[in-house]
HTML snippet that shows the backbone in 3Dmol.js (N, CA, C, O; Angstrom):
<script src="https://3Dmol.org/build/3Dmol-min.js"></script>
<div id="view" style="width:600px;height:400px;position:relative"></div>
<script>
const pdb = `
ATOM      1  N   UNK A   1      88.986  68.305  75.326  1.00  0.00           N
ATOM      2  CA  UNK A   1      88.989  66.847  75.293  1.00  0.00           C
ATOM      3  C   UNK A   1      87.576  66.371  74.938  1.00  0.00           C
ATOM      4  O   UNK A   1      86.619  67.115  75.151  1.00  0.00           O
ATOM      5  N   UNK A   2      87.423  65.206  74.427  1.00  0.00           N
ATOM      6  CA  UNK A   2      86.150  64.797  73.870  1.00  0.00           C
ATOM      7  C   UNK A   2      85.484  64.124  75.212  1.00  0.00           C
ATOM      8  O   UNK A   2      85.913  63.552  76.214  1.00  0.00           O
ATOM      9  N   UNK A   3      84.527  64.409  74.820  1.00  0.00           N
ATOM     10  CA  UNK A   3      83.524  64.077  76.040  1.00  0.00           C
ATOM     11  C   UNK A   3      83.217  62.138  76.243  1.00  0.00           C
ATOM     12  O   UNK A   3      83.122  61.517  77.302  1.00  0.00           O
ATOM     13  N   UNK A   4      83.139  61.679  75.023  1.00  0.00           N
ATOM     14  CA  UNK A   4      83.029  60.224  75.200  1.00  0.00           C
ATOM     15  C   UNK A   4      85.018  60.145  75.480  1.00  0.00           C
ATOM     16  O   UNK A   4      85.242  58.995  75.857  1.00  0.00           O
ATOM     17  N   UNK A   5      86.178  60.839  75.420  1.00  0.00           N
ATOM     18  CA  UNK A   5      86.958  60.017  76.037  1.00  0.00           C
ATOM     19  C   UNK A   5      86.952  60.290  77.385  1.00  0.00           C
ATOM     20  O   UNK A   5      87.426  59.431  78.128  1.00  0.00           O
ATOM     21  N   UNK A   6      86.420  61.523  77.957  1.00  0.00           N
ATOM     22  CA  UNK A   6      86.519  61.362  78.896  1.00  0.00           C
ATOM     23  C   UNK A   6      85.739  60.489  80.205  1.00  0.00           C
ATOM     24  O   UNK A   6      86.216  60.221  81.307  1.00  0.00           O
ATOM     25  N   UNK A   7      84.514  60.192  79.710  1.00  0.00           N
ATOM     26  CA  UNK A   7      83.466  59.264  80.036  1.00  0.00           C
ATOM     27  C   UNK A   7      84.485  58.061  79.867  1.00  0.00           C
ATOM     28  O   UNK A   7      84.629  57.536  80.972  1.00  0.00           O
ATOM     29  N   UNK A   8      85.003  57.631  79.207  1.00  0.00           N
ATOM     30  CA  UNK A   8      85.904  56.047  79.033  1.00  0.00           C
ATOM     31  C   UNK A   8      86.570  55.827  80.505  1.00  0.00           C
ATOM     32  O   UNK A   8      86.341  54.941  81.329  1.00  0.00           O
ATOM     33  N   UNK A   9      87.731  57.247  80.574  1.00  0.00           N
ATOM     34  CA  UNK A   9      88.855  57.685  81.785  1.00  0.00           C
ATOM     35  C   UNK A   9      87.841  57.545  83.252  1.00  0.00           C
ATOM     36  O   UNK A   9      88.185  57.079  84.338  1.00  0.00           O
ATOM     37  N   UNK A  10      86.976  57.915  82.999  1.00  0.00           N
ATOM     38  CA  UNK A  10      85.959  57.893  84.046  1.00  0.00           C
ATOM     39  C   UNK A  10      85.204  56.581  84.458  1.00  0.00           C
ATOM     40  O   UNK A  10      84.659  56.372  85.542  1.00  0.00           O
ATOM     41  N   UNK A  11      85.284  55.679  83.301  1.00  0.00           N
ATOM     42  CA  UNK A  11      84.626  54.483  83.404  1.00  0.00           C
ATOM     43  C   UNK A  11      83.300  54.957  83.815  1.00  0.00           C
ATOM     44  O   UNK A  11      82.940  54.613  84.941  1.00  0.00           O
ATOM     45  N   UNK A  12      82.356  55.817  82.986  1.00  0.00           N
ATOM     46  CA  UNK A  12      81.362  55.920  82.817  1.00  0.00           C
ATOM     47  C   UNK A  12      80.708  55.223  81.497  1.00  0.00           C
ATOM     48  O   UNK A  12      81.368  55.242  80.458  1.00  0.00           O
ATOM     49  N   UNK A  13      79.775  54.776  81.510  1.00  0.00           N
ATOM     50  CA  UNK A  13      79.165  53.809  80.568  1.00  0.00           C
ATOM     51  C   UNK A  13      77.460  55.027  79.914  1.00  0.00           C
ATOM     52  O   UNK A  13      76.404  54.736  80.476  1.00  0.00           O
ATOM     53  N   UNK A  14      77.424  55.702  79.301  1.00  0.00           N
ATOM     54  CA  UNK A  14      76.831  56.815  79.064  1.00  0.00           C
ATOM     55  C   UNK A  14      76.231  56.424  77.469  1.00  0.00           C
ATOM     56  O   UNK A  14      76.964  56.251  76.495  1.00  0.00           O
ATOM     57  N   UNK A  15      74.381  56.310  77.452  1.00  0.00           N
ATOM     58  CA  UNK A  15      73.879  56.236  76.733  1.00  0.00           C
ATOM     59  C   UNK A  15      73.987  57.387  75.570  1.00  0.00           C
ATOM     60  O   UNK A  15      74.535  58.437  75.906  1.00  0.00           O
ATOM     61  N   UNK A  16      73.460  57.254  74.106  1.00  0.00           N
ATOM     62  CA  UNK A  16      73.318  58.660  73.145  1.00  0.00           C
ATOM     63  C   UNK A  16      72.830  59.654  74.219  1.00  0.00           C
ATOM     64  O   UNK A  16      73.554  60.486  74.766  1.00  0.00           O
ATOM     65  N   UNK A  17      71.576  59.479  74.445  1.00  0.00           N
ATOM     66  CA  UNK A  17      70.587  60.837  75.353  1.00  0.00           C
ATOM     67  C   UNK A  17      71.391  61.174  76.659  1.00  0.00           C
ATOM     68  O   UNK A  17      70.993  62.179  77.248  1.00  0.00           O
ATOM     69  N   UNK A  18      72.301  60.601  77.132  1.00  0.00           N
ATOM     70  CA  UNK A  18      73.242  60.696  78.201  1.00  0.00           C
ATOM     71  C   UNK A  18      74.082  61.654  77.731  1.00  0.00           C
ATOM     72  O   UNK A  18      74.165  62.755  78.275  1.00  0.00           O
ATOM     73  N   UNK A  19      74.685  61.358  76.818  1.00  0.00           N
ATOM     74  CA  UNK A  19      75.909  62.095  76.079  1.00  0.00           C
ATOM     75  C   UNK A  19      75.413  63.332  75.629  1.00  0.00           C
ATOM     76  O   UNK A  19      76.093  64.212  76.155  1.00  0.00           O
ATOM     77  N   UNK A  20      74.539  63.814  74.896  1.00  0.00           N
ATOM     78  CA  UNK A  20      74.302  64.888  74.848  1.00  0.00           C
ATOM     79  C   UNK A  20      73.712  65.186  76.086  1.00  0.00           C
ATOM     80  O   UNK A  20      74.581  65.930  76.538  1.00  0.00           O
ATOM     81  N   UNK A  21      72.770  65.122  77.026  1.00  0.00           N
ATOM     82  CA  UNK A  21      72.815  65.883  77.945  1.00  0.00           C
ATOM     83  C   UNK A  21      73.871  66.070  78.932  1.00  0.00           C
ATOM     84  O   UNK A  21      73.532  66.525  80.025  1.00  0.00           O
ATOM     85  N   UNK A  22      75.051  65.802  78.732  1.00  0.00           N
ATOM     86  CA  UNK A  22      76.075  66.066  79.600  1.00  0.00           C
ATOM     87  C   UNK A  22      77.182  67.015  78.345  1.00  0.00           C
ATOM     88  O   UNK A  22      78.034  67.805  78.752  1.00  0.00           O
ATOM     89  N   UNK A  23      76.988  66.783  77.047  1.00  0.00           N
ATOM     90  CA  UNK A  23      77.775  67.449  76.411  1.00  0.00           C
ATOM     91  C   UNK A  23      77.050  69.127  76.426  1.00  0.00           C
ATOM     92  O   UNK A  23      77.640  70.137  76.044  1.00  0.00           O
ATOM     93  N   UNK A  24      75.713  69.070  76.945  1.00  0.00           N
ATOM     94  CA  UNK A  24      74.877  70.662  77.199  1.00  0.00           C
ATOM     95  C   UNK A  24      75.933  71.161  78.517  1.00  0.00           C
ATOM     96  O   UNK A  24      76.744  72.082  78.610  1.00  0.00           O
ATOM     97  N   UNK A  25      75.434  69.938  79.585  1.00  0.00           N
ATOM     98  CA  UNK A  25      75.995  70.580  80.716  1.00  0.00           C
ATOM     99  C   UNK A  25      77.714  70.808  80.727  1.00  0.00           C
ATOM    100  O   UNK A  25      78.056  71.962  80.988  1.00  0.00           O
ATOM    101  N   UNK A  26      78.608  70.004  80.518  1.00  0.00           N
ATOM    102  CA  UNK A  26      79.851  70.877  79.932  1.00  0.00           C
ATOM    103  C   UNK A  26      80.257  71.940  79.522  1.00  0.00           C
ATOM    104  O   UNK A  26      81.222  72.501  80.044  1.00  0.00           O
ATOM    105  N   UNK A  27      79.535  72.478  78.404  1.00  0.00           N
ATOM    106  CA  UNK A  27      79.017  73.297  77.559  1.00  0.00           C
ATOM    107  C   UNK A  27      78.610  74.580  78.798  1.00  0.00           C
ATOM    108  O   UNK A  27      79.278  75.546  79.169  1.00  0.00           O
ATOM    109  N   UNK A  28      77.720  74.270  79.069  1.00  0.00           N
ATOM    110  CA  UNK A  28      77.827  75.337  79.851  1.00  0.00           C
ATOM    111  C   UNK A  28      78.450  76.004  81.393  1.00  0.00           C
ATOM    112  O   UNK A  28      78.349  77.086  81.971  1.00  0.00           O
ATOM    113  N   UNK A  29      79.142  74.677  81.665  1.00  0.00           N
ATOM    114  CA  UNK A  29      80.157  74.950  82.379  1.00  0.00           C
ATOM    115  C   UNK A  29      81.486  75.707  82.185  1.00  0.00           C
ATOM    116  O   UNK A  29      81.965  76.523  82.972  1.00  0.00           O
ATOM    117  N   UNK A  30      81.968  75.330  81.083  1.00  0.00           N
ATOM    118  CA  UNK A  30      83.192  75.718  80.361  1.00  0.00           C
ATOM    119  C   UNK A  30      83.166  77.418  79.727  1.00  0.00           C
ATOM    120  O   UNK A  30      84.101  78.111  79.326  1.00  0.00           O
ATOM    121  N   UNK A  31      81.306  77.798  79.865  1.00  0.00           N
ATOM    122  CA  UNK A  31      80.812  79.023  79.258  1.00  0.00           C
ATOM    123  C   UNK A  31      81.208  80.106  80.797  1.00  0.00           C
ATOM    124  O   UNK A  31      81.407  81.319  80.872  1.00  0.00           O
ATOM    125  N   UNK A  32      81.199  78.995  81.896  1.00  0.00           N
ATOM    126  CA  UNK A  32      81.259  79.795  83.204  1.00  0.00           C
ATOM    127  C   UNK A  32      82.742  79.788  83.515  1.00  0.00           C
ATOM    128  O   UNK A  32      83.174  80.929  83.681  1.00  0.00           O
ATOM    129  N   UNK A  33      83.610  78.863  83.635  1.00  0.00           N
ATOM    130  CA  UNK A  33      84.603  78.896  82.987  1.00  0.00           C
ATOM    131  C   UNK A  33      85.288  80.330  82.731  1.00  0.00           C
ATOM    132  O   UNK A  33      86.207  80.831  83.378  1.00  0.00           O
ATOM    133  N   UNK A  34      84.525  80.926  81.489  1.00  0.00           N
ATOM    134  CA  UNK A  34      85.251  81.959  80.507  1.00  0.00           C
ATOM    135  C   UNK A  34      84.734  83.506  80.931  1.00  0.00           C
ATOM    136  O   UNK A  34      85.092  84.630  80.579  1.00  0.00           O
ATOM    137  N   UNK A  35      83.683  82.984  81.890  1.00  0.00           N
ATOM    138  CA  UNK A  35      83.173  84.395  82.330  1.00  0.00           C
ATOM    139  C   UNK A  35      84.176  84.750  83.422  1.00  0.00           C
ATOM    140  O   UNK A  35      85.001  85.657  83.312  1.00  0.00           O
ATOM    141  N   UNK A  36      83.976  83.620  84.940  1.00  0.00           N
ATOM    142  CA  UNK A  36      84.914  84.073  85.625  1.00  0.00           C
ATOM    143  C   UNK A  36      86.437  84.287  85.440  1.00  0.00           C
ATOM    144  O   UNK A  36      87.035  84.917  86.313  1.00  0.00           O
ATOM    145  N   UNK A  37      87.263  83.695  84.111  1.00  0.00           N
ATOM    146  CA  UNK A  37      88.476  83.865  83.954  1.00  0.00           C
ATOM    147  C   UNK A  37      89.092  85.011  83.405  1.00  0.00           C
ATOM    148  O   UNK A  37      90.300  85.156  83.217  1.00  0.00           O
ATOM    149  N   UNK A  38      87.633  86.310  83.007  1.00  0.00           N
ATOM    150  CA  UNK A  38      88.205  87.549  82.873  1.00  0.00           C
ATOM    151  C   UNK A  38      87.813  88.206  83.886  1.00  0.00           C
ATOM    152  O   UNK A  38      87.634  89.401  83.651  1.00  0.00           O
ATOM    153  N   UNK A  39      87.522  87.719  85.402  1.00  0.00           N
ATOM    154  CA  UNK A  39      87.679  88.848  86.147  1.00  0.00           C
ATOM    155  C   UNK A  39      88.410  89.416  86.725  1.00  0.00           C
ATOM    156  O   UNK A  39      88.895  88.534  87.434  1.00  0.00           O
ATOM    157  N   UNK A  40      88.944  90.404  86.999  1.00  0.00           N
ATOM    158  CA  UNK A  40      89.934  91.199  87.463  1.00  0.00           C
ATOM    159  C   UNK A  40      90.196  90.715  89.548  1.00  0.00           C
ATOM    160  O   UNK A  40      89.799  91.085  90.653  1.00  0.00           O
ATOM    161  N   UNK A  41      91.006  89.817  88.990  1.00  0.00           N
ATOM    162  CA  UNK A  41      91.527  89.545  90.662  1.00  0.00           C
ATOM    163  C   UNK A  41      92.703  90.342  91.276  1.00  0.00           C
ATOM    164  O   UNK A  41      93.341  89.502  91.912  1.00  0.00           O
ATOM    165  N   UNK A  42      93.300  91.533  91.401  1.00  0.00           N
ATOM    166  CA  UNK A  42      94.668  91.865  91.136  1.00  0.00           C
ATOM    167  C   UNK A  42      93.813  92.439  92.545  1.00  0.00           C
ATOM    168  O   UNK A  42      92.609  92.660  92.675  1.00  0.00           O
ATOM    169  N   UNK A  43      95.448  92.650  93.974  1.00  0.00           N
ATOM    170  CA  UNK A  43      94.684  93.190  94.790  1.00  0.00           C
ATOM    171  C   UNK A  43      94.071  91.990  95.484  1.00  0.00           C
ATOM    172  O   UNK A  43      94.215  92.155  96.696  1.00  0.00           O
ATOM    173  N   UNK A  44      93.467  90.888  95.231  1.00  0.00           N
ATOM    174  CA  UNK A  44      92.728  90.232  96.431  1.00  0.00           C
ATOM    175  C   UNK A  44      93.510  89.561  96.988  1.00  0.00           C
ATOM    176  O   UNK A  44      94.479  89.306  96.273  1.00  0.00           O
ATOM    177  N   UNK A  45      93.556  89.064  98.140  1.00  0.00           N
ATOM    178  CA  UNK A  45      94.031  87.766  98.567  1.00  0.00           C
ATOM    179  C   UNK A  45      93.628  86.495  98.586  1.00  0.00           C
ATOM    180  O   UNK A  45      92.607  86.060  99.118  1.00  0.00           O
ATOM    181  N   UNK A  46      94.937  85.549  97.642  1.00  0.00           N
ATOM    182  CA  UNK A  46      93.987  84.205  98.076  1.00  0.00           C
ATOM    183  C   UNK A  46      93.060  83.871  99.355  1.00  0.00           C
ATOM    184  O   UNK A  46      93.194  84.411 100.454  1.00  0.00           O
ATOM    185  N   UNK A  47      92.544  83.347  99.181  1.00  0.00           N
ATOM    186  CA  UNK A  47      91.732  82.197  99.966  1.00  0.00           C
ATOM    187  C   UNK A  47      92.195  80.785 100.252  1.00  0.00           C
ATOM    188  O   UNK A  47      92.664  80.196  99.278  1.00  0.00           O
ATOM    189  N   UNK A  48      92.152  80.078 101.487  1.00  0.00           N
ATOM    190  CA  UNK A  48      92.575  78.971 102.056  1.00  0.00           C
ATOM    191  C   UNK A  48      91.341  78.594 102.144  1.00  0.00           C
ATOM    192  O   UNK A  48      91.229  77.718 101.287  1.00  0.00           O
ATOM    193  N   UNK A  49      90.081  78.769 102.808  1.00  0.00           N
ATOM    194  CA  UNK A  49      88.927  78.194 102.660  1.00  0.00           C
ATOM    195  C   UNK A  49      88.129  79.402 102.400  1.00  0.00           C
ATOM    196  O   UNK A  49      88.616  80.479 102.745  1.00  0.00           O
ATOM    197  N   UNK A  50      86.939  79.377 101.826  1.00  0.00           N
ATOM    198  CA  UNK A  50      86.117  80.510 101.656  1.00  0.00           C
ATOM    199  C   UNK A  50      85.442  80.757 102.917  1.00  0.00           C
ATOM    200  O   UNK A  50      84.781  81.781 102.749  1.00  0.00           O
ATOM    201  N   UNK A  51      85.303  80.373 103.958  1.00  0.00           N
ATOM    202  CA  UNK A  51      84.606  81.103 104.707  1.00  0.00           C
ATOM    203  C   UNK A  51      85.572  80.877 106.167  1.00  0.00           C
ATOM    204  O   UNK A  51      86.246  79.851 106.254  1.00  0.00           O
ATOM    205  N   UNK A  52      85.585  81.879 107.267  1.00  0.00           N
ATOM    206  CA  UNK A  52      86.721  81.944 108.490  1.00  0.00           C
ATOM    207  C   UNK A  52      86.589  81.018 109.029  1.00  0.00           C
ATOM    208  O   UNK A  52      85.478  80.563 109.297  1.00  0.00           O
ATOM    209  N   UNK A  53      87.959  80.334 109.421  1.00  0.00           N
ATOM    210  CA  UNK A  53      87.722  78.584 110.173  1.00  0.00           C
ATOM    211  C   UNK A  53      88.871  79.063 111.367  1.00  0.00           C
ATOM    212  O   UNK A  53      89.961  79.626 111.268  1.00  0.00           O
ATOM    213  N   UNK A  54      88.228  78.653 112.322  1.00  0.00           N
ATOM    214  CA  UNK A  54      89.090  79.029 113.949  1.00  0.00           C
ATOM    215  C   UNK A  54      88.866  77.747 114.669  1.00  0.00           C
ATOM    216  O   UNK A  54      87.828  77.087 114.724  1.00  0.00           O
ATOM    217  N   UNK A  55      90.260  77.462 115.323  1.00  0.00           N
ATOM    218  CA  UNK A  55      90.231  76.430 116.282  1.00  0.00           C
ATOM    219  C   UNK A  55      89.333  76.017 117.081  1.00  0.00           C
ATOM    220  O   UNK A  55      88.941  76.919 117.822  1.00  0.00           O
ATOM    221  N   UNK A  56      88.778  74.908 117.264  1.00  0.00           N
ATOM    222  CA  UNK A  56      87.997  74.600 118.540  1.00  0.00           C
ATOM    223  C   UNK A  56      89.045  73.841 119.382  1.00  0.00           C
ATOM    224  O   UNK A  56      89.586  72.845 118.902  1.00  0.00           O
ATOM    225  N   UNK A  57      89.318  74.234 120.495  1.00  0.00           N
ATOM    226  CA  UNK A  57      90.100  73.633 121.328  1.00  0.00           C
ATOM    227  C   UNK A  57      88.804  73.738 123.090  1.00  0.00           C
ATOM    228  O   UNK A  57      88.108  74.590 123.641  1.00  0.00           O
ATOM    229  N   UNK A  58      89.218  72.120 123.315  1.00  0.00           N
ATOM    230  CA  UNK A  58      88.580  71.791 124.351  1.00  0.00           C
ATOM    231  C   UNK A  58      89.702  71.072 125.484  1.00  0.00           C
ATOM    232  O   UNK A  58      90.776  70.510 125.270  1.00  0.00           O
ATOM    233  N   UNK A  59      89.105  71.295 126.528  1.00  0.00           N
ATOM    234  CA  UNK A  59      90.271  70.394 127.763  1.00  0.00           C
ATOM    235  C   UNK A  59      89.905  68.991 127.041  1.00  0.00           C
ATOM    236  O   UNK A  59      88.963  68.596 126.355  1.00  0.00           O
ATOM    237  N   UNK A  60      91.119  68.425 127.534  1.00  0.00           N
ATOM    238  CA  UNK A  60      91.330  67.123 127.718  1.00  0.00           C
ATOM    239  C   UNK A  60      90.442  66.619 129.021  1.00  0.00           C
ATOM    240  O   UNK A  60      90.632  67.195 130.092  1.00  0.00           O
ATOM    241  N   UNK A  61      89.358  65.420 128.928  1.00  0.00           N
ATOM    242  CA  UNK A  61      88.955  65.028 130.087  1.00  0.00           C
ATOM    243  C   UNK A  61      88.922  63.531 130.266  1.00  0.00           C
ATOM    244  O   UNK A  61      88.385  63.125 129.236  1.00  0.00           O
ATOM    245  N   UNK A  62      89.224  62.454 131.062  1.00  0.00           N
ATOM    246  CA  UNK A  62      89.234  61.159 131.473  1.00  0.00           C
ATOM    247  C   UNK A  62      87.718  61.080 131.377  1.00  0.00           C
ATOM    248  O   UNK A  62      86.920  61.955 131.714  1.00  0.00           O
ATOM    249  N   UNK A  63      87.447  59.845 130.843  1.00  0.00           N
ATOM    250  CA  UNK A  63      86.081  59.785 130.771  1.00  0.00           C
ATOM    251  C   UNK A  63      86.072  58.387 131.045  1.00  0.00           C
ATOM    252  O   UNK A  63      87.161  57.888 130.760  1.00  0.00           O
ATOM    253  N   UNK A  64      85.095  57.424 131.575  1.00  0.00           N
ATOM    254  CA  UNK A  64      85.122  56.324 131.261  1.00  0.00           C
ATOM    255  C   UNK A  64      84.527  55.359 130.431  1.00  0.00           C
ATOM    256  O   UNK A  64      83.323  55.158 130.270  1.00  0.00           O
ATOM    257  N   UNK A  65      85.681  54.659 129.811  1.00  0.00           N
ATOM    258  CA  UNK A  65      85.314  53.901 128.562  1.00  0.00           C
ATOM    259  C   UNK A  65      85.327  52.620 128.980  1.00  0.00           C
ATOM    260  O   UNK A  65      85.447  52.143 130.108  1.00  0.00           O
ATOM    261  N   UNK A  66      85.123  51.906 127.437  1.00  0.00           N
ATOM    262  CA  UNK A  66      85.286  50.165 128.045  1.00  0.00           C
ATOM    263  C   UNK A  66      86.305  49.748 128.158  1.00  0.00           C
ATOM    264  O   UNK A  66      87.176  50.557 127.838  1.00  0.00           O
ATOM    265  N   UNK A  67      86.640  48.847 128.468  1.00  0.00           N
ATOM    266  CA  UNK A  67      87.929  48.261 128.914  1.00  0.00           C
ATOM    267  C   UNK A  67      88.411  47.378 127.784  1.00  0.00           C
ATOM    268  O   UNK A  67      87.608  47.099 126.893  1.00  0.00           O
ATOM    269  N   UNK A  68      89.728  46.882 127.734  1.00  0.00           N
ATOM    270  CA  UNK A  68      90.118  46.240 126.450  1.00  0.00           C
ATOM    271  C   UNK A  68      89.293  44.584 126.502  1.00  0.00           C
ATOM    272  O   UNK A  68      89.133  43.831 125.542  1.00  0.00           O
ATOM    273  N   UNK A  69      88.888  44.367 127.865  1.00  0.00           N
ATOM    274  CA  UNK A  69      88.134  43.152 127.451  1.00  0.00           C
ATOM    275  C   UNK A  69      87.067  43.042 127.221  1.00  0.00           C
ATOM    276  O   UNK A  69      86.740  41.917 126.845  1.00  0.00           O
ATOM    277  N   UNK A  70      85.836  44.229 127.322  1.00  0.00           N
ATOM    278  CA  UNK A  70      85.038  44.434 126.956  1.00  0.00           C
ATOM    279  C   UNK A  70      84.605  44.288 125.502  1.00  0.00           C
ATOM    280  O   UNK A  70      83.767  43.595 124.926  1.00  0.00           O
ATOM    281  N   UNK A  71      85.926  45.648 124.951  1.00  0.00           N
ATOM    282  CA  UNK A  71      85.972  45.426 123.354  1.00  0.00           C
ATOM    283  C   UNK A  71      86.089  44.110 122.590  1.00  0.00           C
ATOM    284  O   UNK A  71      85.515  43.634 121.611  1.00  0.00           O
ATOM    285  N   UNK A  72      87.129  43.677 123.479  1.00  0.00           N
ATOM    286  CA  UNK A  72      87.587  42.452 122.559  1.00  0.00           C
ATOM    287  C   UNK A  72      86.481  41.076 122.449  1.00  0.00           C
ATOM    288  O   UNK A  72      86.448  40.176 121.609  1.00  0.00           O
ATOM    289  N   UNK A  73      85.666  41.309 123.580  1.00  0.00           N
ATOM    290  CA  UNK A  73      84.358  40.296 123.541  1.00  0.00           C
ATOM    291  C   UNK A  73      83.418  40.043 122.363  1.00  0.00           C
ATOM    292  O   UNK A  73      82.797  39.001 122.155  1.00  0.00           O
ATOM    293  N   UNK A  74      83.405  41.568 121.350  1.00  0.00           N
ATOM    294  CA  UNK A  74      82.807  41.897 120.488  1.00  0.00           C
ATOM    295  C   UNK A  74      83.894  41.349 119.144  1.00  0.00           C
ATOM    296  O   UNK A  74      83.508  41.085 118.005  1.00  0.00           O
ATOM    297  N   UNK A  75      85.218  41.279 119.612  1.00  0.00           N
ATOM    298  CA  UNK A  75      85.356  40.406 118.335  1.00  0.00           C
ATOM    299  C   UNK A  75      85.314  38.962 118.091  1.00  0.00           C
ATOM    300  O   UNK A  75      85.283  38.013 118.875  1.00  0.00           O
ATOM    301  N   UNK A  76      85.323  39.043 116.536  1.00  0.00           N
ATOM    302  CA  UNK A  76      85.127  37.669 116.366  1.00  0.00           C
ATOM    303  C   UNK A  76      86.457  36.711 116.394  1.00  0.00           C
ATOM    304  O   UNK A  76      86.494  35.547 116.791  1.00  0.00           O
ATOM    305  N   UNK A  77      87.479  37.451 115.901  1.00  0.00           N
ATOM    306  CA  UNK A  77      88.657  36.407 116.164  1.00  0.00           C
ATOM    307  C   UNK A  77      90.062  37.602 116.697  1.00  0.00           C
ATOM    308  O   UNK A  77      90.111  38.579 115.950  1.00  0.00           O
ATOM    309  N   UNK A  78      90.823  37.608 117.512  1.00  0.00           N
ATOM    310  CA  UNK A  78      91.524  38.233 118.408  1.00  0.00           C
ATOM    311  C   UNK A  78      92.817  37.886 118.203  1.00  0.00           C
ATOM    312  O   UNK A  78      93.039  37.124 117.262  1.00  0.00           O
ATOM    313  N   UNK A  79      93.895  38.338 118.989  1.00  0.00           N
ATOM    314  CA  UNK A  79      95.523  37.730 119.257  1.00  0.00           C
ATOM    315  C   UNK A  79      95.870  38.956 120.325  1.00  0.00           C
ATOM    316  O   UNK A  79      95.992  40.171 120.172  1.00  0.00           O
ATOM    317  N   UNK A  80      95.960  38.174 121.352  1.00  0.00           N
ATOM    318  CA  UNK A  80      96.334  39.299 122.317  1.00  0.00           C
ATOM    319  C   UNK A  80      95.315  39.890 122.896  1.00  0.00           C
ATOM    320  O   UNK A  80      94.255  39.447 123.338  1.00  0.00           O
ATOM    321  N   UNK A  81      95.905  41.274 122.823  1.00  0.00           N
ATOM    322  CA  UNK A  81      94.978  42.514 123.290  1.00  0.00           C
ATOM    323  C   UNK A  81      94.362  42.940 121.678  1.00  0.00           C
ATOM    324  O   UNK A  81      93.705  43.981 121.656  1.00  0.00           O
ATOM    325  N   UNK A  82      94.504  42.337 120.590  1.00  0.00           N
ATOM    326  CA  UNK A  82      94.247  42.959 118.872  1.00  0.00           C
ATOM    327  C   UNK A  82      93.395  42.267 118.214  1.00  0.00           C
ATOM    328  O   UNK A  82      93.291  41.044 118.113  1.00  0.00           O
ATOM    329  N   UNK A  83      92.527  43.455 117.578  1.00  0.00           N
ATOM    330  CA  UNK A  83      91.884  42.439 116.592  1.00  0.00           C
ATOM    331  C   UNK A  83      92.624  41.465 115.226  1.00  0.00           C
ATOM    332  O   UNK A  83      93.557  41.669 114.450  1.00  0.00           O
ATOM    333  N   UNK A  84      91.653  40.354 115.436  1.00  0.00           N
ATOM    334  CA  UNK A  84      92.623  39.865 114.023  1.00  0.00           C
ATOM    335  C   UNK A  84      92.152  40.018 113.014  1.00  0.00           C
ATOM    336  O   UNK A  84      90.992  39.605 112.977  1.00  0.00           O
ATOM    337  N   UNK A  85      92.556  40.493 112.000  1.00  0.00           N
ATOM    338  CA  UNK A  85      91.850  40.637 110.327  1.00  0.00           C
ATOM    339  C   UNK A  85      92.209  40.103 109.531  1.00  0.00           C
ATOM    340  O   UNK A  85      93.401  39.807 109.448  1.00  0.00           O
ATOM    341  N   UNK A  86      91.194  39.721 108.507  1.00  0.00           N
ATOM    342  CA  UNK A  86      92.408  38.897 107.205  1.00  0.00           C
ATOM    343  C   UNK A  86      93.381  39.929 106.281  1.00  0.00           C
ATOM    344  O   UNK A  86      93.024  41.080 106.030  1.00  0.00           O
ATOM    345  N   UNK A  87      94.558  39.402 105.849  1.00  0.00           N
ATOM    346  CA  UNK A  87      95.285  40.735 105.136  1.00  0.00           C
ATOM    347  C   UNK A  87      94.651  41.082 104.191  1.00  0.00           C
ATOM    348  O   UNK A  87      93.749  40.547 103.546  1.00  0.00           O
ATOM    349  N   UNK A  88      95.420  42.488 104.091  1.00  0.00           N
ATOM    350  CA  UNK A  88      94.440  43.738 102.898  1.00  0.00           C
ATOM    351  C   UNK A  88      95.975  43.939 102.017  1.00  0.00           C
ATOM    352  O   UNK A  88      97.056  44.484 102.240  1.00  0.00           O
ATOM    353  N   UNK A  89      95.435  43.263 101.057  1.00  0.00           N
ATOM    354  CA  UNK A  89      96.455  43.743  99.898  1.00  0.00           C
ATOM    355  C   UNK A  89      96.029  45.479  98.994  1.00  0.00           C
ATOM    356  O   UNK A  89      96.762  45.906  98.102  1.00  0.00           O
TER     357      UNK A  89
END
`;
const viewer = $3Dmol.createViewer("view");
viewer.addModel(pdb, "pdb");
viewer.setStyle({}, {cartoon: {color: "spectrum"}});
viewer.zoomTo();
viewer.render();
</script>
C-alpha cells in the first residue's frame, strides 16, 4: 500500500521530509518483516503473552471508605444517591 494513502487512513498530515523519512522507516520494517517470516517455527508453541503471567489473588478485606454522602458533597450536580452528567452521545 502506498505510504501517502496510508498517512490519509491515518489522518496523518506528513510533510515531503516526513514522507521519506517514514517511507526509510517502513522500508525497513517490512525488511524485518521478511527476515522473521522465514524462520522455522514448526515444534514451538504459541504464545499467549511472551513472558509467564500468574494470578495475584488477595483476601477480600472491609476497609473503611467514604460514605455516599461524603462523595456526593464533591459533586457538582446529583439525583439521589447519583451523579448527574450531561448525556454522552
Amino acid at each position: 500500500m502506498e505510504l501517502k494513502k496510508v498517512a490519509q487512513l491515518a489522518r496523518l498530515y506528513l510533510s515531503e521530509q516526513e514522507m521519506e523519512e517514514f517511507q526509510k522507516q517502513m522500508k525497513s520494517i517490512f525488511q524485518y518483516f521478511e527476515e522473521i517470516k522465514d524462520i522455522d517455527t514448526k515444534g514451538i508453541k504459541p504464545l499467549v503473552t511472551p513472558t509467564p503471567m500468574e494470578a495475584f489473588f488477595r483476601e477480600d478485606e472491609v476497609i473503611q471508605t467514604l460514605s455516599v454522602e461524603e462523595v456526593l458533597q464533591n459533586a457538582p450536580e446529583k439525583s439521589g444517591h447519583l451523579f448527574k452528567v450531561p448525556p454522552v452521545v
